[in-house]
LUMFI-419937 format. One record per residue (C-alpha): residue number from 1; residue in three letters; x, y, z. Coordinates in Angstrom, 1 decimal, padded with zeros to 4 digits. Example, Ala and Ser with C-alpha at 12.3 -4.5 7.8 and 13.67 -1.06 7.14 Angstrom:
// LUMFI-419937
+-----+---------+--------+--------+--------+
: num : residuo :     px :     py :     pz :
+-----+---------+--------+--------+--------+
:   1 :     ALA :  012.3 : -004.5 :  007.8 :
:   2 :     SER :  013.7 : -001.1 :  007.1 :
+-----+---------+--------+--------+--------+
This chain:
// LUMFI-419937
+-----+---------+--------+--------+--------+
: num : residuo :     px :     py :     pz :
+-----+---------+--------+--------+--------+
:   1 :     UNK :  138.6 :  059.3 :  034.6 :
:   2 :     UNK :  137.5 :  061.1 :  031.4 :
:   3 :     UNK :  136.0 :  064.9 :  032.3 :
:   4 :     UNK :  132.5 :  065.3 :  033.5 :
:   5 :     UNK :  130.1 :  067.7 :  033.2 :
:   6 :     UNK :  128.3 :  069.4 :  036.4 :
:   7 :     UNK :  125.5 :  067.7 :  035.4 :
:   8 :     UNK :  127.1 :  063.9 :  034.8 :
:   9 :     UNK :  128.7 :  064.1 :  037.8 :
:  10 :     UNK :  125.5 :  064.6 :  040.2 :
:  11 :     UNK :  124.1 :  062.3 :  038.5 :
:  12 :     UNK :  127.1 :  059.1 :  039.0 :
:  13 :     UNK :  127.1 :  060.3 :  042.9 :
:  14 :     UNK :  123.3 :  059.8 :  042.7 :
:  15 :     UNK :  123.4 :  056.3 :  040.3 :
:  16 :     UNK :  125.9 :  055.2 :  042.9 :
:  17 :     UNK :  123.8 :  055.7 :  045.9 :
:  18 :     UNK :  120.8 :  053.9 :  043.8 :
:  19 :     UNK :  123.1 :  051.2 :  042.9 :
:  20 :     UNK :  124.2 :  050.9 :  046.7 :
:  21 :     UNK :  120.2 :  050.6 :  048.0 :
:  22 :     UNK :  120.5 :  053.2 :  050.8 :
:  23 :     UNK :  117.3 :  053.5 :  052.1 :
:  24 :     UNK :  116.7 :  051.4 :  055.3 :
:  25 :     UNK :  114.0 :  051.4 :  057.8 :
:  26 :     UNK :  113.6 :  053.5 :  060.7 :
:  27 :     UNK :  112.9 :  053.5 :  064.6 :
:  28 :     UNK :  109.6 :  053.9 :  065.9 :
:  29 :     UNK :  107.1 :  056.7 :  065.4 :
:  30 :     UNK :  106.7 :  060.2 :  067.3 :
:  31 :     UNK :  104.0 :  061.8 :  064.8 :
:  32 :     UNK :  102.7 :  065.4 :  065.6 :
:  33 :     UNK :  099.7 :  067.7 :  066.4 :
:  34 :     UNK :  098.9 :  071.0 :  065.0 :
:  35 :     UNK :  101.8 :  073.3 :  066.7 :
:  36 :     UNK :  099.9 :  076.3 :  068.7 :
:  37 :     UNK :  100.9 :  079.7 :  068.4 :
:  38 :     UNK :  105.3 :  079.7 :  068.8 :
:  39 :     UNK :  106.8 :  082.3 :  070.7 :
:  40 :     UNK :  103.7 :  084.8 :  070.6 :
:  41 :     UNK :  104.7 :  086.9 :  073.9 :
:  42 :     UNK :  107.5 :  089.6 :  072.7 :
:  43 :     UNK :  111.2 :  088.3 :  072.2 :
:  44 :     UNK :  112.3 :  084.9 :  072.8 :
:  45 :     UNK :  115.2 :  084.5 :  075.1 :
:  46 :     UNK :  116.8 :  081.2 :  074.1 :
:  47 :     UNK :  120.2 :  081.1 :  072.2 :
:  48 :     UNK :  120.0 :  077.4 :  072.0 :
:  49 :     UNK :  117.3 :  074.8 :  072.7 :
:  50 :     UNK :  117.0 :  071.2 :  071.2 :
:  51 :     UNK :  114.3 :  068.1 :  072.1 :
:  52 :     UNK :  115.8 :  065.2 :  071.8 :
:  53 :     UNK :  113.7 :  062.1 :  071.6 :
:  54 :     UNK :  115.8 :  058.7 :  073.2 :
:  55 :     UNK :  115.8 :  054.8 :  072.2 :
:  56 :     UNK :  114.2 :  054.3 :  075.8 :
:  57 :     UNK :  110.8 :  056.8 :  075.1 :
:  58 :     UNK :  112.3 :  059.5 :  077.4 :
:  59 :     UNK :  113.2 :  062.5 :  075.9 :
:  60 :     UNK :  115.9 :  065.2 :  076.9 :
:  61 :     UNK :  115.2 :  069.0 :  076.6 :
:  62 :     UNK :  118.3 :  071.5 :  076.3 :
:  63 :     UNK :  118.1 :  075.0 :  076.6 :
:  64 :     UNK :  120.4 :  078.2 :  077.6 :
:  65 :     UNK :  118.1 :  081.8 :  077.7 :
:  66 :     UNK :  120.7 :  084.3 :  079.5 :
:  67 :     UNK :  119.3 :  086.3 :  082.6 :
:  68 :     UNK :  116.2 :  084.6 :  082.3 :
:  69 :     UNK :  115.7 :  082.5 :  086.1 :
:  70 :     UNK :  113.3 :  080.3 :  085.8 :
:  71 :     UNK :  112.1 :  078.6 :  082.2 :
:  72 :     UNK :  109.1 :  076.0 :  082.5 :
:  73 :     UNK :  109.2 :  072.7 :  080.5 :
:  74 :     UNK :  105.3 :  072.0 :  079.4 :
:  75 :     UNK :  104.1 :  068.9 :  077.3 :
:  76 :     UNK :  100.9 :  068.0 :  077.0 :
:  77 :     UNK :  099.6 :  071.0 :  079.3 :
:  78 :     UNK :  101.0 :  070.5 :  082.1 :
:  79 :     UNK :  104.7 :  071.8 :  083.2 :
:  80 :     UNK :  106.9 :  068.6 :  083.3 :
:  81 :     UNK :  109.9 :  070.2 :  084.5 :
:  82 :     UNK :  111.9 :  073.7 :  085.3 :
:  83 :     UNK :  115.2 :  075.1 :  085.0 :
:  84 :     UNK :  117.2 :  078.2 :  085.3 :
:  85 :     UNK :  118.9 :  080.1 :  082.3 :
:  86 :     UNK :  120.4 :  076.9 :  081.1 :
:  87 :     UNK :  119.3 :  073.4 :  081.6 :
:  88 :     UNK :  119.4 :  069.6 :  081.0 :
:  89 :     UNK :  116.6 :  067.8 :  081.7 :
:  90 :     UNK :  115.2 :  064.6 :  080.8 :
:  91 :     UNK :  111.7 :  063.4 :  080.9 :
:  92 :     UNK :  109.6 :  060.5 :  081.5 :
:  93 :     UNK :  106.7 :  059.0 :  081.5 :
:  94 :     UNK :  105.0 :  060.8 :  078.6 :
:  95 :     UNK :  102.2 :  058.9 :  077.0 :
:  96 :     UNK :  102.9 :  057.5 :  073.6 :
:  97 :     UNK :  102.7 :  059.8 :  070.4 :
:  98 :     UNK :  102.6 :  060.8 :  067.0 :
:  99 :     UNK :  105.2 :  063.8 :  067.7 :
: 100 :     UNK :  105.7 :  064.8 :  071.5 :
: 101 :     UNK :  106.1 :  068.7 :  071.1 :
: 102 :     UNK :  107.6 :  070.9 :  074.0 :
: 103 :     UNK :  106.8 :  074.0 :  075.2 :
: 104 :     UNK :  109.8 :  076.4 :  076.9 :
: 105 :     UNK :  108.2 :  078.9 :  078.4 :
: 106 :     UNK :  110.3 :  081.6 :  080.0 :
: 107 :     UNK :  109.7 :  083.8 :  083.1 :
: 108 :     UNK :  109.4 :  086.5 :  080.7 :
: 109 :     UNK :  109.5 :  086.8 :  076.7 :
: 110 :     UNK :  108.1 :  084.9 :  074.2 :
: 111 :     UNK :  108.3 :  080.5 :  074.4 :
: 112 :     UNK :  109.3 :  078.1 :  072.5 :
: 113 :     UNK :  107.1 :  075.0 :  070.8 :
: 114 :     UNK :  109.8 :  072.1 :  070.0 :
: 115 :     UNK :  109.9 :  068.4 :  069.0 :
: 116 :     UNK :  112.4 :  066.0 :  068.0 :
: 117 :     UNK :  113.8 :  067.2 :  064.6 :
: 118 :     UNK :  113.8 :  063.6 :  063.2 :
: 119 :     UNK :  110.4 :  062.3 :  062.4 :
: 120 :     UNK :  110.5 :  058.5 :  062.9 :
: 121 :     UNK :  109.0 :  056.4 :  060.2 :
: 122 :     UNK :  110.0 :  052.8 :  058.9 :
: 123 :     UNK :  110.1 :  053.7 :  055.7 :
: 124 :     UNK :  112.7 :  056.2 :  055.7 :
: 125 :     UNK :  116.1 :  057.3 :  058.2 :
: 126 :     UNK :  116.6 :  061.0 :  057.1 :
: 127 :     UNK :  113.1 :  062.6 :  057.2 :
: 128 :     UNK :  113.5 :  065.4 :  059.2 :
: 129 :     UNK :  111.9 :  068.9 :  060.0 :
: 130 :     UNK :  113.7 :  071.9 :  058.6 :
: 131 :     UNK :  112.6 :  073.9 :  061.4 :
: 132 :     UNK :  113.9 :  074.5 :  065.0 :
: 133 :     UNK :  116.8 :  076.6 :  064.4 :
: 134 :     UNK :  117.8 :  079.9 :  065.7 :
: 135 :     UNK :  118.9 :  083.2 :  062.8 :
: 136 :     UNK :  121.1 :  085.2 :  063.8 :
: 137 :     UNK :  118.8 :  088.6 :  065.2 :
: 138 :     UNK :  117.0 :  086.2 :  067.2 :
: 139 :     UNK :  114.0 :  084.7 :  065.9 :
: 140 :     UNK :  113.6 :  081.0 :  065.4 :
: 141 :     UNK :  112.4 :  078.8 :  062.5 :
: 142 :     UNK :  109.2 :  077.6 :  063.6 :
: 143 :     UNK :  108.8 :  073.3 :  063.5 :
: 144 :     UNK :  106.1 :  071.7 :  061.6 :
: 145 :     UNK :  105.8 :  073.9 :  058.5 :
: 146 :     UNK :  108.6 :  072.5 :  055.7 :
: 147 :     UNK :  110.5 :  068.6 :  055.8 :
: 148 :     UNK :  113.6 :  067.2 :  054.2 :
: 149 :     UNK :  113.8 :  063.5 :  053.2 :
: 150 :     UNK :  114.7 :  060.3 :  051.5 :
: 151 :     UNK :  113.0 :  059.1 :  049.2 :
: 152 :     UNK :  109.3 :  057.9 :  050.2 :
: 153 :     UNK :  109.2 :  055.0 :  048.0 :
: 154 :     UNK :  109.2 :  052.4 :  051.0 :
: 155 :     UNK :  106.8 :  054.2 :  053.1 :
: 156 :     UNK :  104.8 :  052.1 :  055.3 :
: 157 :     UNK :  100.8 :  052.3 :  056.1 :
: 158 :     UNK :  101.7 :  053.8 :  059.1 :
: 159 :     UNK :  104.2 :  056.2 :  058.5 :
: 160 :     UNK :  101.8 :  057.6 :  055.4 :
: 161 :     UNK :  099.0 :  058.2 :  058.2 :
: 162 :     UNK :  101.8 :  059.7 :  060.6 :
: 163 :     UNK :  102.3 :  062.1 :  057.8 :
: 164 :     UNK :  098.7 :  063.0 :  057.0 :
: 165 :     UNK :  098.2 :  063.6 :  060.8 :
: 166 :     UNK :  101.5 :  066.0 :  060.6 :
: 167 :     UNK :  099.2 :  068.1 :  057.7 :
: 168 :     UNK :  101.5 :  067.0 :  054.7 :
: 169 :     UNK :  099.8 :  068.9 :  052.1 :
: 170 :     UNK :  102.6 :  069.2 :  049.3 :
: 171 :     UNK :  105.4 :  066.6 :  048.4 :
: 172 :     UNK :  108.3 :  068.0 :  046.2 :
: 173 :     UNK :  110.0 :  065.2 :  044.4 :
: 174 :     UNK :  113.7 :  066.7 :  043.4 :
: 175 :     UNK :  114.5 :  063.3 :  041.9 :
: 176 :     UNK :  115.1 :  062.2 :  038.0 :
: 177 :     UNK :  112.9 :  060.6 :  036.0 :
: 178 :     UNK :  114.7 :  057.4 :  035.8 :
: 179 :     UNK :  114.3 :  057.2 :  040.0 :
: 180 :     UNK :  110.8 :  058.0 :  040.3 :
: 181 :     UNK :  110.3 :  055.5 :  037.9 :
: 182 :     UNK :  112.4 :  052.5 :  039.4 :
: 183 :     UNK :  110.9 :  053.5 :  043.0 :
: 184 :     UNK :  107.8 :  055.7 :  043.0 :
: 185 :     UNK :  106.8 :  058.1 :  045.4 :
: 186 :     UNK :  104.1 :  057.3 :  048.3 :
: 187 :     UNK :  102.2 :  060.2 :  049.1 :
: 188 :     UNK :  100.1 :  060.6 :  052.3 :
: 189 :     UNK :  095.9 :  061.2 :  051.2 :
: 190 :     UNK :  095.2 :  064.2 :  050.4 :
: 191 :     UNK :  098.8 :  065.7 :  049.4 :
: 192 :     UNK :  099.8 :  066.6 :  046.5 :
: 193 :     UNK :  103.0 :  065.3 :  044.5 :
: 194 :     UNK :  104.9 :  067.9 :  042.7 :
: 195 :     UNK :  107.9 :  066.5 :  040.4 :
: 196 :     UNK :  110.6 :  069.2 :  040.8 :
: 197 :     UNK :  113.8 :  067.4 :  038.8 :
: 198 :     UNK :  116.9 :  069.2 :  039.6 :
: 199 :     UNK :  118.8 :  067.1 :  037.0 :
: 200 :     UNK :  115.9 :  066.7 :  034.1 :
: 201 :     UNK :  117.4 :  066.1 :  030.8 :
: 202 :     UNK :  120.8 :  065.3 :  032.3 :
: 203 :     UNK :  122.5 :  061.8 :  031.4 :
: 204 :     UNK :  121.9 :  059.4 :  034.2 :
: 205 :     UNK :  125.6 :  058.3 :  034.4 :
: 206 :     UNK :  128.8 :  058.2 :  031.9 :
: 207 :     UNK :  131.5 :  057.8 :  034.1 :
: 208 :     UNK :  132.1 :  056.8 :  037.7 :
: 209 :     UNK :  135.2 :  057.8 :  039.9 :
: 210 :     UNK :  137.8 :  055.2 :  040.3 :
: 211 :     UNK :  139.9 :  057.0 :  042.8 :
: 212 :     UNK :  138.6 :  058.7 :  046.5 :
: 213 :     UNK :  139.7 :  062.1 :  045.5 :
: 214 :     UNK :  137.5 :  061.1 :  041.9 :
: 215 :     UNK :  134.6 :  060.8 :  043.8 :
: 216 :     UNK :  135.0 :  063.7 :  046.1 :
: 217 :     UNK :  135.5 :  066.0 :  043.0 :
: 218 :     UNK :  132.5 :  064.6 :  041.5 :
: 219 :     UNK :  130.5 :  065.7 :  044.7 :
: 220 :     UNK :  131.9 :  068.9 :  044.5 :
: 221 :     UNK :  131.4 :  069.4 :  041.3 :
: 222 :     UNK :  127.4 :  068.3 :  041.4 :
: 223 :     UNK :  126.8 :  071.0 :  044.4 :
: 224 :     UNK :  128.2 :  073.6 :  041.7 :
: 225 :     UNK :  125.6 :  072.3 :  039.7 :
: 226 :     UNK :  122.8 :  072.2 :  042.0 :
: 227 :     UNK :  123.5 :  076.6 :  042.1 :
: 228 :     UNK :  123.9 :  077.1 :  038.7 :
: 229 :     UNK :  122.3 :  074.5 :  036.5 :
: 230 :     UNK :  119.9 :  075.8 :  034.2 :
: 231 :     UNK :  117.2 :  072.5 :  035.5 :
: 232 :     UNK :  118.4 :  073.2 :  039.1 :
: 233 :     UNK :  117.2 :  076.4 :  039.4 :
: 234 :     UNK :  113.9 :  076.0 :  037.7 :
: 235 :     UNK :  113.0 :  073.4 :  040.4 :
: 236 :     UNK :  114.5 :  074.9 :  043.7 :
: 237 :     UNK :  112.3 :  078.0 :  042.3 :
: 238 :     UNK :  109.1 :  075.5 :  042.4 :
: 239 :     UNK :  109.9 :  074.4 :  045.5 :
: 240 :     UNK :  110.5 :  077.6 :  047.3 :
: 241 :     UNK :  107.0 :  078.9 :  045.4 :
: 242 :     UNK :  105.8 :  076.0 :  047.6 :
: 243 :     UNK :  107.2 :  076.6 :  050.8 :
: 244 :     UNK :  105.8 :  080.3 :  050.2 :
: 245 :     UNK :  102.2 :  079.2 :  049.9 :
: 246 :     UNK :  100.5 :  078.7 :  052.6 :
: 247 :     UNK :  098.0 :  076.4 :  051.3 :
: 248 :     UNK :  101.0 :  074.2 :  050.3 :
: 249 :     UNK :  102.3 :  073.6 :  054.0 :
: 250 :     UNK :  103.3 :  071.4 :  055.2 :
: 251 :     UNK :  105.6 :  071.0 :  052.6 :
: 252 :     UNK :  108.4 :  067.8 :  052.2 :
: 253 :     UNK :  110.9 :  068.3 :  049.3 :
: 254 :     UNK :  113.1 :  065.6 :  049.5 :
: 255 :     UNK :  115.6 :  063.4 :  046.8 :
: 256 :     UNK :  116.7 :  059.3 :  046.8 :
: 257 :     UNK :  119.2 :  059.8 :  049.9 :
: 258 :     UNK :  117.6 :  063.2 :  051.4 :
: 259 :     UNK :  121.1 :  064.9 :  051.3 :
: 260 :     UNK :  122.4 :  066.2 :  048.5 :
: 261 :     UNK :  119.6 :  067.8 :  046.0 :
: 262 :     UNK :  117.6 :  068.3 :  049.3 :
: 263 :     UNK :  120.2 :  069.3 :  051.3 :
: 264 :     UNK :  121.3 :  072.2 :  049.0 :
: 265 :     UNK :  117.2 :  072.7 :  049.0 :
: 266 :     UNK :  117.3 :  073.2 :  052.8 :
: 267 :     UNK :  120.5 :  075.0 :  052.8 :
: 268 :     UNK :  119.6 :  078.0 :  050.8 :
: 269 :     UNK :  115.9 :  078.1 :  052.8 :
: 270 :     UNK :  118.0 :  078.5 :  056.2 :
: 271 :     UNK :  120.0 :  080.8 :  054.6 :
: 272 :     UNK :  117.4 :  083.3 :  053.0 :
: 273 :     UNK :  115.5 :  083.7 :  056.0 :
: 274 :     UNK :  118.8 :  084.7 :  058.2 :
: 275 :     UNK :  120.0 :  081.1 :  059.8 :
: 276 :     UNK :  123.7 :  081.4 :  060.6 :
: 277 :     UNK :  126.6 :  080.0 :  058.0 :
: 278 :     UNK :  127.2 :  077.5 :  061.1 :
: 279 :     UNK :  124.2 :  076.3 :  062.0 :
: 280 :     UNK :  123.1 :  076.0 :  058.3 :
: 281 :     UNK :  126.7 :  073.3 :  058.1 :
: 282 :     UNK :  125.7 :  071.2 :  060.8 :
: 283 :     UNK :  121.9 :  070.9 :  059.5 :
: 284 :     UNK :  123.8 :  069.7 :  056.4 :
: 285 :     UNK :  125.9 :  067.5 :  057.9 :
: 286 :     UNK :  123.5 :  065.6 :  060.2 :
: 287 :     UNK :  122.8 :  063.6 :  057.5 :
: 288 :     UNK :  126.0 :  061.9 :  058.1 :
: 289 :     UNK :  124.3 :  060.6 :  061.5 :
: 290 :     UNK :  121.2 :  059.8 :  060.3 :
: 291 :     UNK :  122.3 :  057.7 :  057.4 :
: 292 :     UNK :  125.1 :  056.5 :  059.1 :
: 293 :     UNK :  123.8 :  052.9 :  059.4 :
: 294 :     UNK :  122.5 :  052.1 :  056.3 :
: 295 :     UNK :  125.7 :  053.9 :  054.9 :
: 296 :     UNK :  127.8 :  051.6 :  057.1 :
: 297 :     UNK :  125.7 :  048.9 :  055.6 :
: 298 :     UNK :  125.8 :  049.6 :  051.9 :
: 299 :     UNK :  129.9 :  050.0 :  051.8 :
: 300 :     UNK :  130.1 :  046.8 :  054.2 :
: 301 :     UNK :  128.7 :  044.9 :  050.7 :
: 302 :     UNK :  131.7 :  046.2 :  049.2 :
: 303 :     UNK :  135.0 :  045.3 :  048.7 :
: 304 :     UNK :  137.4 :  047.7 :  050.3 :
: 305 :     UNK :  138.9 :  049.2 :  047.6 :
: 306 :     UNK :  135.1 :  050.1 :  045.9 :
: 307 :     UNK :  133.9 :  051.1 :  049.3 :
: 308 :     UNK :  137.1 :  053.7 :  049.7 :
: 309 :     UNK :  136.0 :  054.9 :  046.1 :
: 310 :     UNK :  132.0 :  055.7 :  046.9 :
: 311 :     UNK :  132.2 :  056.6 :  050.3 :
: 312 :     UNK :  132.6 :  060.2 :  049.4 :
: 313 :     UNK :  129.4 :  059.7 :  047.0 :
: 314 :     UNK :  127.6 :  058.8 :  050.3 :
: 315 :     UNK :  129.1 :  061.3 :  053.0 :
: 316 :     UNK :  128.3 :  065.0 :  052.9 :
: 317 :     UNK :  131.1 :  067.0 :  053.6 :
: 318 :     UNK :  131.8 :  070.9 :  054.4 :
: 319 :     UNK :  133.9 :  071.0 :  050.8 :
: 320 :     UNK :  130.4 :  069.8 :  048.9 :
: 321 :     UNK :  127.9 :  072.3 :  050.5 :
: 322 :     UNK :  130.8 :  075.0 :  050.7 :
: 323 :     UNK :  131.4 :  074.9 :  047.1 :
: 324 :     UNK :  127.9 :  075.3 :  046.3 :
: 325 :     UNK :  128.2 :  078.4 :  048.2 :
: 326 :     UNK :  131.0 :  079.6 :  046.1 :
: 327 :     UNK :  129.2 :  079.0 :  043.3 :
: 328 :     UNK :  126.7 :  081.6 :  044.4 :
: 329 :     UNK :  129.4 :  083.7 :  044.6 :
: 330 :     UNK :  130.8 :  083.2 :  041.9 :
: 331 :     UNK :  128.1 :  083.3 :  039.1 :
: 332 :     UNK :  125.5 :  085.7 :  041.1 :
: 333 :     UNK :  127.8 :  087.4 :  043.8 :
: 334 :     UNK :  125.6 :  087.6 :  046.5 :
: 335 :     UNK :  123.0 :  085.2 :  047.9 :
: 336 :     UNK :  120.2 :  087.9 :  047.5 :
: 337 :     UNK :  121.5 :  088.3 :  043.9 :
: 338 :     UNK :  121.1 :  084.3 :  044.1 :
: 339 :     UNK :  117.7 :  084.0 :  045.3 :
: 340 :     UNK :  116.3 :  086.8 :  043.0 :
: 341 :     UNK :  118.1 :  085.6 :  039.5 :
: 342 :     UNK :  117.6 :  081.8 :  040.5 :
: 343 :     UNK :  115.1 :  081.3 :  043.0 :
: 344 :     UNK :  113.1 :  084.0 :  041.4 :
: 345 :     UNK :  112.5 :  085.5 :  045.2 :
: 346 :     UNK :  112.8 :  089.3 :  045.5 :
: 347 :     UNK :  112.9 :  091.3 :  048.8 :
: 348 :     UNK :  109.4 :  091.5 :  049.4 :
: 349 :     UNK :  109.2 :  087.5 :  049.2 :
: 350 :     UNK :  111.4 :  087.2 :  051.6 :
: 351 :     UNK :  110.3 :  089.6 :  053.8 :
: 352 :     UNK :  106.9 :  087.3 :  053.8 :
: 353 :     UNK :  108.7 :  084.0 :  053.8 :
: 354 :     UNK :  110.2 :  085.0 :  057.1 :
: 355 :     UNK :  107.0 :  086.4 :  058.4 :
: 356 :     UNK :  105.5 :  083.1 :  057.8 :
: 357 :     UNK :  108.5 :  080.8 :  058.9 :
: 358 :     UNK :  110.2 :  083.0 :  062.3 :
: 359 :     UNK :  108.6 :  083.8 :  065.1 :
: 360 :     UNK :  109.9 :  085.7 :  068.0 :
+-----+---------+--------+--------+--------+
């Protein structure tokens, strides 16, 4: 395989998932209401807490909140179950709903307001909220304010009134020219549709990998380029202006499979406002799970020895997103010298992007 640019080799990983059709439909929908005030009563105590919606319309809350005895599961104002400092609980019964949020209110300290993290349409698999994580000091990134996706090209009636009723108001499209084109975006009224093309002006594809280890090196390779890239860093720097306007939010940035232009979008917006390396790896990750079937599906049209070849294109692996880390090392030397010099944030817009993403 002849030598590829940064650039070129993004762009094959993101040809190849074109080529492939990724995008399949979805489960059912869980759309959302405006989220009340998050954790507005002094510290929150959780270390961990997750909603997870099940195939069956019941849902299972986790939590763990050390030396706190009693926490109160509410939903839909009324307390639906209680635990100690950590708990398991699944409930039933709920009535049907856009987005069935959660609140965890503990016996003291501030609560929690959680949903699902996947928002179920039929047009898409991996459009997910960016929120519901926990930084390391102790405050929590607050649900319903910024999404990652797939591309929306295959949006259904439905899922676009879903999304209006979760206040989509901005839609960053991180994809090329030649995608939008071949499969334009659907926008939800009302929102507006912001092209922010990490690889403008890039060739679409020279060369693709023709070994396993080709393709991975290609993907790692592409993340490098999603740090340093001169058109990279122009649009994560729209996107970020975005997320820090409130007028703007809700905001969805997302690319054609949600996990590699958006995924490095969502990495470095966990990471600026204090979410742990660790946590920050598994968000990136999950996309592995929530494209897993219609990855299955697209190498399953393969012969085996092509499928061996793209699969890497499709995964996301820790060596992608950690060499994009690197790469901030590397060319800035520190992730505030990152998102100053690239992301054009200094201290004082971070200081606000936190105020208006944490609580707790």
């Amino acid at each position: 395989m002849k030598q590829l640019t940064r650039a070129t080799a993004t762009s094959c990983a993101l040809a190849a998932a074109l080529l492939v059709g990724l995008t399949a439909p979805a489960a059912s929908a869980h759309p959302s209401p405006a989220a009340p005030g998050q954790g507005s009563h002094g510290r929150i105590p959780f270390t961990e807490a997750t909603v997870t919606a099940n195939d069956n319309g019941t849902y299972t809350v986790e939590w763990k909140a050390p030396g706190i005895r009693r926490v109160a599961v509410r939903a839909n104002g009324r307390t639906v179950a209680t635990g100690g400092p950590a708990g398991r609980v699944t409930v039933r019964g709920l009535p049907a709903a856009d987005r069935q949020w959660f609140d965890l209110v503990p016996e003291r300290g501030g609560s929690l307001h959680l949903a699902d993290r996947l928002i179920a349409l039929q047009g898409a698999v991996n459009f997910r909220d960016a929120g519901g994580y926990r930084t390391a000091d102790g405050h929590w990134v607050k649900m319903g304010e910024v999404y990652r996706s797939d591309a929306l090209d295959k949006l259904t009636t439905a899922d676009l009134a879903k999304l209006r009723r979760l206040s989509v108001r901005t839609v960053f499209d991180l994809r090329m020219a030649s995608e939008r084109t071949a499969a334009p975006d659907l926008v939800p009224a009302g929102a507006r549709h912001v092209v922010a093309d990490v690889l403008a002006g890039s060739p679409t594809f020279t060369a693709m990998p023709t070994t396993p280890a080709e393709g991975v090196a290609m993907m790692v390779e592409g993340e490098k380029f999603m740090v340093s890239g001169d058109t990279a860093k122009s649009a994560y720097r729209s996107v970020f202006g975005g997320i820090a306007d409130d007028r703007s939010r809700a905001v969805v940035f997302h690319c054609t499979a949600g996990k590699d232009r958006t995924g490095w979008a969502n990495a470095a917006l966990l990471t600026a406002i204090g979410v742990p390396r660790s946590t920050v790896m598994a968000d990136y990750l999950a996309s592995n799970d929530y494209r897993a079937e219609a990855n299955a599906a697209a190498l399953a049209s393969m012969p085996a020895a092509q499928a061996a070849v793209y699969k890497p294109l499709l995964d996301v692996r820790p060596e992608y997103l950690n060499s994009g880390f690197t790469e901030v090392g590397k060319e800035f030397g520190s992730f505030t010298a990152y998102e100053k010099r690239a992301l054009g944030l200094d201290a004082g817009d971070i200081r606000e992007l936190k105020r208006d993403l944490l609580v707790g």
